[in-house]
C-alpha positions in Angstrom: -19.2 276.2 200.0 -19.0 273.1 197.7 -22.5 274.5 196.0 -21.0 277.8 195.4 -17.9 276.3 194.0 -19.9 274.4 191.9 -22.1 277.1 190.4 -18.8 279.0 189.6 -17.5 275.8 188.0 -20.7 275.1 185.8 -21.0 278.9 185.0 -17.2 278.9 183.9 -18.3 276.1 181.7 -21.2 277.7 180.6 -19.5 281.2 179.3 -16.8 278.8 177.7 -19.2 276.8 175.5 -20.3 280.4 174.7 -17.2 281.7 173.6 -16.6 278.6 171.4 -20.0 278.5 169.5 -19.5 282.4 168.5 -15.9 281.5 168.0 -17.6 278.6 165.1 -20.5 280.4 164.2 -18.1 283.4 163.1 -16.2 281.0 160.9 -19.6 279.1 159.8 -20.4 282.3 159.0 -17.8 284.3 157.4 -16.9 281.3 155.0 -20.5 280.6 154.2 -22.5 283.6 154.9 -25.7 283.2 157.3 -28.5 281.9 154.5 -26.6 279.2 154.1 -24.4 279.0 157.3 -26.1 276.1 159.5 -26.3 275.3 163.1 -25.6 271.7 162.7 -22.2 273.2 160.7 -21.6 275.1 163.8 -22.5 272.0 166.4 -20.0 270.1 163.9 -17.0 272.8 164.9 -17.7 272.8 168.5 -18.3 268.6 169.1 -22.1 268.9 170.6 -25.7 269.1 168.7 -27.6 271.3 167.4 -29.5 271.0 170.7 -26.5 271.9 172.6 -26.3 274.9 170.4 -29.8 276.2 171.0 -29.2 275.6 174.7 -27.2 278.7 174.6 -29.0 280.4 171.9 -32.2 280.5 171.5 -32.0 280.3 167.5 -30.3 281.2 164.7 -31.1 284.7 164.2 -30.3 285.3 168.3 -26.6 283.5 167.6 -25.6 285.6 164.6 -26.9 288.6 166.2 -24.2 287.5 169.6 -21.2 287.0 167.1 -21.9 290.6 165.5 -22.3 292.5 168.6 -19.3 290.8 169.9 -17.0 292.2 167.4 -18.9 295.6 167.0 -18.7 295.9 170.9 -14.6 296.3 170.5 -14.8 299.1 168.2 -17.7 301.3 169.6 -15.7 300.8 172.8 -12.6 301.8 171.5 -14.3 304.9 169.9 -15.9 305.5 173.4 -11.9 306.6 174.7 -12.0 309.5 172.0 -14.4 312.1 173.3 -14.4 315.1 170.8 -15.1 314.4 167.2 -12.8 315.4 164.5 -9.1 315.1 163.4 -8.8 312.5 166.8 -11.5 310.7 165.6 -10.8 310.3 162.2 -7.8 309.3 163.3 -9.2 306.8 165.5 -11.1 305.2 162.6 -8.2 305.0 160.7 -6.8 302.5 163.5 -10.3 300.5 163.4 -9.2 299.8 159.8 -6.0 298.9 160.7 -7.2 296.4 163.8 -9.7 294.8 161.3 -7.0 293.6 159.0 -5.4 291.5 162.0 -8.7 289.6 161.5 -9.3 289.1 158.0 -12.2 286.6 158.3 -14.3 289.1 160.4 -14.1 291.5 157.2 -14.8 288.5 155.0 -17.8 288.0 157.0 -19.0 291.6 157.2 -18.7 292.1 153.4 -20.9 289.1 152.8 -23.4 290.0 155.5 -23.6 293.7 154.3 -24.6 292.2 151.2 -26.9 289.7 151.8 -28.9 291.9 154.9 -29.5 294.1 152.3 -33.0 292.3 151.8 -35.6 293.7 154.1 -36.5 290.7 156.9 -32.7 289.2 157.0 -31.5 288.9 160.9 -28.8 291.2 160.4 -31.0 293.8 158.6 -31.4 296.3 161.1 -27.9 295.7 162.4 -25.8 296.9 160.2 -28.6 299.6 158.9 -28.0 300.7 162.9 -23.9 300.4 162.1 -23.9 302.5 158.9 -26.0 304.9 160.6 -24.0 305.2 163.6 -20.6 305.3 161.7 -21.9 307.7 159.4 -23.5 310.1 162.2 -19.9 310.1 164.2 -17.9 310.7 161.0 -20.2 313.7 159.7 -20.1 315.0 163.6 -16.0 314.8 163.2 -16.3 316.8 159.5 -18.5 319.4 160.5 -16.1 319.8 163.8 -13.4 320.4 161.0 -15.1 322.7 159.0 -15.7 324.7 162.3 -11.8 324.4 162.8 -11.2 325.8 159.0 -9.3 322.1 158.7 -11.8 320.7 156.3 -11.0 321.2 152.8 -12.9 323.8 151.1 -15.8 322.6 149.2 -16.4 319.7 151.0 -19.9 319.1 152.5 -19.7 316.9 156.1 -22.6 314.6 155.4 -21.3 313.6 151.9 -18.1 313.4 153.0 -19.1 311.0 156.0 -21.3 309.1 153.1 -18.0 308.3 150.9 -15.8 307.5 153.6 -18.0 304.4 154.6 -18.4 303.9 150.5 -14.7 303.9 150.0 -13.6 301.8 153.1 -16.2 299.0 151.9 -15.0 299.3 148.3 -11.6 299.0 149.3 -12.2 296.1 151.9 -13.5 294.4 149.2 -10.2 294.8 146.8 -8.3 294.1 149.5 -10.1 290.5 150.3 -8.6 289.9 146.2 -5.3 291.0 146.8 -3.9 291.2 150.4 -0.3 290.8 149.3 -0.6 294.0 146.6 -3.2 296.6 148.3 -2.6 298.3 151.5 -5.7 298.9 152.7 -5.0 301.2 155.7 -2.8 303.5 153.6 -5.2 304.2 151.2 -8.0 304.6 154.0 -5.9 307.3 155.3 -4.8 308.7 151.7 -8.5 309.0 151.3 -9.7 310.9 154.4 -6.2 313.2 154.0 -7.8 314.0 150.8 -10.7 315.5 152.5 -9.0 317.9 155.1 -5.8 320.2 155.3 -3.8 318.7 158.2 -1.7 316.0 159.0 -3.8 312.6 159.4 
């Protein structure tokens, strides 16, 4: 009994210290990007050593890839409770948007990340080549559902349409990081994809 109690104990602890290095890694990175993000800035946040940080990650490149699964985790999972693509979907997106401005330094970090992973061999490289792909498969899915439905506008093609949604939401993101106070971001998300169909988003 007192060995399982234990184990419990020292796991508890274990996922804990977890939660706390992501917790300063995502702040380490978002403020700093991941080039020139370190580990001892992380250990610093947290109060142990780099060594204590590599006891729960392996390196570097393994603890940013943890912080961005974490946070992409909540939205493919909320996208996982809407089944059928199109208006539902869209609409679903629409509230992704809306969550992610409740965390402002996770969009800070992604908009320095997508920028910097651009570079063939960066740790996040295939991550977020694997997220735009995804997003953009799922949103041209949704379109094409529409244009079945005859509630995509006329004239416009799924795939591009799926293509400037993701260009416009990053471009925005972006303004919106400059002016919080003046530019809401959600609205013009929305204003955007009611652009592109003929019923009520």
């Amino acid at each position: 009994m007192t060995t399982s109690t234990t184990s419990r104990g020292t796991y508890a602890k274990t996922a804990e210290r977890r939660r706390e290095i992501l917790d300063a890694a995502f702040e380490v990175f978002s403020t700093s990007g991941y080039t020139n993000g370190s580990l001892r800035d992380v250990a610093d946040r947290v109060g142990i050593t780099q060594a204590g940080i590599l006891f729960h990650f392996k390196s570097k490149t393994e603890l940013l890839a943890a912080v961005l699964e974490k946070r992409d985790q909540r939205s493919r999972e909320y996208f996982a409770t809407v089944t059928e693509p199109g208006l539902e979907q869209l609409r679903a997106f629409v509230e992704v948007v809306r969550r992610n401005c409740e965390e402002p330094g996770m969009i800070e970090l992604y908009t320095i990340l997508t920028a910097e992973a651009t570079v063939e061999g960066h740790p996040a490289h295939e991550f977020f080549r694997g997220r735009y792909d995804w997003i953009r498969s799922e949103a041209q899915q949704s379109f094409i559902t529409m244009r079945e439905e005859g509630t995509l506008r006329a004239g416009v093609e799924p795939a591009h349409a799926a293509r400037s949604m993701l260009a416009i939401v990053d471009g925005m993101q972006l303004q919106w990081l400059y002016d919080r106070s003046g530019m809401d971001l959600v609205a013009d998300v929305r204003a955007h994809l009611q652009s592109l169909i003929t019923v009520p988003l």
